[in-house]
N, C-alpha and C positions, 0 to 999 in steps of 0.2 A: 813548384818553386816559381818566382817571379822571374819573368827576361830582365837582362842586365836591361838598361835605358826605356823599358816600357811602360808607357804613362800609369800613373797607378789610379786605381778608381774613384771617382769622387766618392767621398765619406757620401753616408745617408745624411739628409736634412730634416728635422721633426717634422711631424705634421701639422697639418693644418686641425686645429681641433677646437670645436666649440665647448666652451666650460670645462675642460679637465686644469687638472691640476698639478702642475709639471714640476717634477721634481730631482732636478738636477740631471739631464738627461745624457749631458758627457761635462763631464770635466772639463775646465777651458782653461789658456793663456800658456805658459811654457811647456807643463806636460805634454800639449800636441804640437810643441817643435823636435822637428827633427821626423825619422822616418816615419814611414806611414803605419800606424797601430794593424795589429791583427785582429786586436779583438775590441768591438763597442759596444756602447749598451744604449738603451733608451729607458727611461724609468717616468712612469706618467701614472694619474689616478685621472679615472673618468668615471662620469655618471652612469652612460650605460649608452647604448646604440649603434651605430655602423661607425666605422674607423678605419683611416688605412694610414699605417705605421710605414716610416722609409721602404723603399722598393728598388735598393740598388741591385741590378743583376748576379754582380760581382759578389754580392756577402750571403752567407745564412743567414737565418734566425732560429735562435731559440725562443719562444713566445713562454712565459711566465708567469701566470696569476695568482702573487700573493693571497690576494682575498677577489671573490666573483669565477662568474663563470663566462668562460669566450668559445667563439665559432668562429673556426679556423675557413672562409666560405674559396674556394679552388675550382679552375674551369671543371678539373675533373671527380670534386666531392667536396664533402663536408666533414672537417671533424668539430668536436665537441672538448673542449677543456674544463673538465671540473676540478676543483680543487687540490690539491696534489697529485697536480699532474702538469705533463708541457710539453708545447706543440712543437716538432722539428718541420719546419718549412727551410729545403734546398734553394740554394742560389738560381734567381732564374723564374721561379715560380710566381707567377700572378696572383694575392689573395687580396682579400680585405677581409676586417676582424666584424664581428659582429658580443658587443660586450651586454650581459643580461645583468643587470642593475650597477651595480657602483664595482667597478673593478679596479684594482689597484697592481696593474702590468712592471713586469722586469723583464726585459728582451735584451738578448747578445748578441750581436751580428758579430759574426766571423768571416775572417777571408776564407774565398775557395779556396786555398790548399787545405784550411781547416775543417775537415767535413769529419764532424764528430760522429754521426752517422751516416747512413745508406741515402741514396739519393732519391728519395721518398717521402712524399709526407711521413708525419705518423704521431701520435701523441702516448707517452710513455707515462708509466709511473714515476714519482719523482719520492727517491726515498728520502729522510732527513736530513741525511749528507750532502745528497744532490741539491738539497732545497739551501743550504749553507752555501752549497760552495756556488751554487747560480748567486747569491745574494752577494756571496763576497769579490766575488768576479765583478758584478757589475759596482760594485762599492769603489773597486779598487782599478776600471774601464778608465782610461784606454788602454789597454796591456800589449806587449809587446812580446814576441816570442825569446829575442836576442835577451832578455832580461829575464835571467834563471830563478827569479818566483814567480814571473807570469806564467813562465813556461810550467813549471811544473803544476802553478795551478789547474791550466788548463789541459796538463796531462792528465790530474788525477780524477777532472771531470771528466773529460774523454770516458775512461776506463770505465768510471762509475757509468755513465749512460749505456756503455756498450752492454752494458749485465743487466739494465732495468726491463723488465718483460713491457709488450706492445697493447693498450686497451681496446678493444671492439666498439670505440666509440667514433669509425669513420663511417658514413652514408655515400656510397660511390654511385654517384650520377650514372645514369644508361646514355647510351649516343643514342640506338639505334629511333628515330622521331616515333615509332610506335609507344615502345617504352617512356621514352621523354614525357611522353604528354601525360601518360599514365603517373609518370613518377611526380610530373605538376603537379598532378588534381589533386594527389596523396598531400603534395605541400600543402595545399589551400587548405585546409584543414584536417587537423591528426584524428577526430572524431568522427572523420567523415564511414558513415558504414553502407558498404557498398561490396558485393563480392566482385572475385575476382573475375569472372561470367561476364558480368556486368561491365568492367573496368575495361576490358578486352571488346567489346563490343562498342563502347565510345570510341576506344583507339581504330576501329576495322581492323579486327583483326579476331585470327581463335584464342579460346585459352590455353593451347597448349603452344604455340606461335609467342604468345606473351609469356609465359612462364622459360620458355627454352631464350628469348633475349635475353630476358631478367637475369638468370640464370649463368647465361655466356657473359653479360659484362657486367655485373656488381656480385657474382657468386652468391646471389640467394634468389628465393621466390620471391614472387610480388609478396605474399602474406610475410616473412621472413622482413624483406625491405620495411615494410609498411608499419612491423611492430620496431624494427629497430630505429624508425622515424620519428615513430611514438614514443620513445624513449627516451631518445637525446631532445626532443619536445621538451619531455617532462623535464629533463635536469636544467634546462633554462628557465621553465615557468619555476620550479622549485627552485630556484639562486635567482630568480626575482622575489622571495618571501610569500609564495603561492601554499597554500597548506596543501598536505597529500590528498585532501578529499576531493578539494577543487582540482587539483591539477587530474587526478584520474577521471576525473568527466571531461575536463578541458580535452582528453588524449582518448577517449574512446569509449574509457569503461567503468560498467555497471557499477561495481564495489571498491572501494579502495583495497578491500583481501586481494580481489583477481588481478588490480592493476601490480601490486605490491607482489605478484606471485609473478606475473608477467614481466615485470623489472629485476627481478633476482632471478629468471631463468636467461634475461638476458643478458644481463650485464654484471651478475657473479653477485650479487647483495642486495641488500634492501637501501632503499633511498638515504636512509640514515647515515649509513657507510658511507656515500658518497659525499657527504659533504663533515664527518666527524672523523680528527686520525690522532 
């Protein structure tokens, strides 16, 4: 709850953006008299590239991509937002958005007492319901809690996210500088092939030295990391209009069978699923 006399947060200010196409990003003139809203929105289309969306300390984000696909970029990782789905970024959190062709964003800031999830990134499923009621929240942004249909709108989103299951589409950066450099070189290109011998041996370091950091702070092996790098690669180069033949060379591999087997062991389906629902 807010202290009685405690200044309240400055609202976000849009961003600074080149070429997008903004579209009604809050409501203005009497609606925002009177107390301070609990709940905002930002609503913007862009072409595609790096972007940094308000970054009040004080509010959440829900991050929302009607049409495109976003990268969620955090000191401490990367998520990936494909299409029916949307990124919870906590109050506080440093990001910028990184958008793969022409994305058409819906974002809720909520005040911190509103923490509709855990205080952690994380990008969810977003079922049909959810995908309504984000739309009509921000349709209907600034909302206010004291006003029993905002309120229970955003009770009944609450509830619906608390139930939607977590996707395996984050890339958690390593601190330790062994790792780091390793996890670079992985970035500089997703087709780069090179074992892990080898990768361990640029860092000075063993391969079981590298595999046991990997390990300790992003919970997988270099090979592990490396294919799920390749992964969320491809679902940016695919929501750029990249075919599956080129995008499985652009990431690594030989065939488009092995890439298409390699993406459904990682991430639960074949490429199609991810962007058809």
């Amino acid at each position: 709850m807010r202290h009685v006399g405690a200044e309240p947060p400055e609202p976000p200010e849009p961003p600074e953006l080149e070429g997008p196409e903004r579209e009604g990003p809050e409501r203005e003139g009497p609606e925002l008299e009177g107390p301070e809203p609990d709940v905002r929105c930002y609503a913007v289309s862009h072409p595609g590239g790096p972007v940094r969306l308000p970054q009040d300390p004080a509010w959440h984000q829900l991050v929302y991509a009607v049409q495109g696909v976003l990268t969620v970029d955090t000191p401490v990782g990367a998520w990936v937002v494909p299409p029916h789905r949307a990124a919870w970024v906590p109050a506080g959190v440093t990001h910028r958005l990184l958008l793969s062709g022409r994305t058409t964003l819906r974002t809720l800031y909520l005040q911190r007492e509103l923490a509709l999830l855990p205080p952690i990134c994380r990008v969810v499923d977003v079922s049909p319901l959810v995908r309504e009621l984000i739309l009509e929240a921000v349709r209907s942004a600034p909302l206010r809690m004291a006003d029993p249909v905002s309120a229970r709108l955003v009770g009944v989103l609450a509830d619906q996210l608390a139930t939607l299951p977590e996707t395996a589409l984050r890339l958690p950066v390593p601190r330790d500088p062994r790792a780091a450099a390793v996890a670079a070189l992985l970035r500089t290109d997703p087709a780069l092939d090179v074992s892990v011998d080898v990768l361990a041996r640029r860092a000075n370091a063993s391969r079981r030295a590298l595999e046991r950091v990997f390990r300790a702070e992003t919970g997988m092996s270099v090979g592990q990391w490396r294919r799920r790098y390749r992964m969320l690669e491809a679902l940016r180069l695919l929501a750029a209009g990249e075919s599956a033949t080129s995008v499985a060379a652009r990431v690594g591999y030989a065939t488009p069978s092995a890439f298409s087997a390699a993406f459904r062991a990682e991430l639960g389906g074949t490429p199609a699923r991810w962007f058809d629902r």
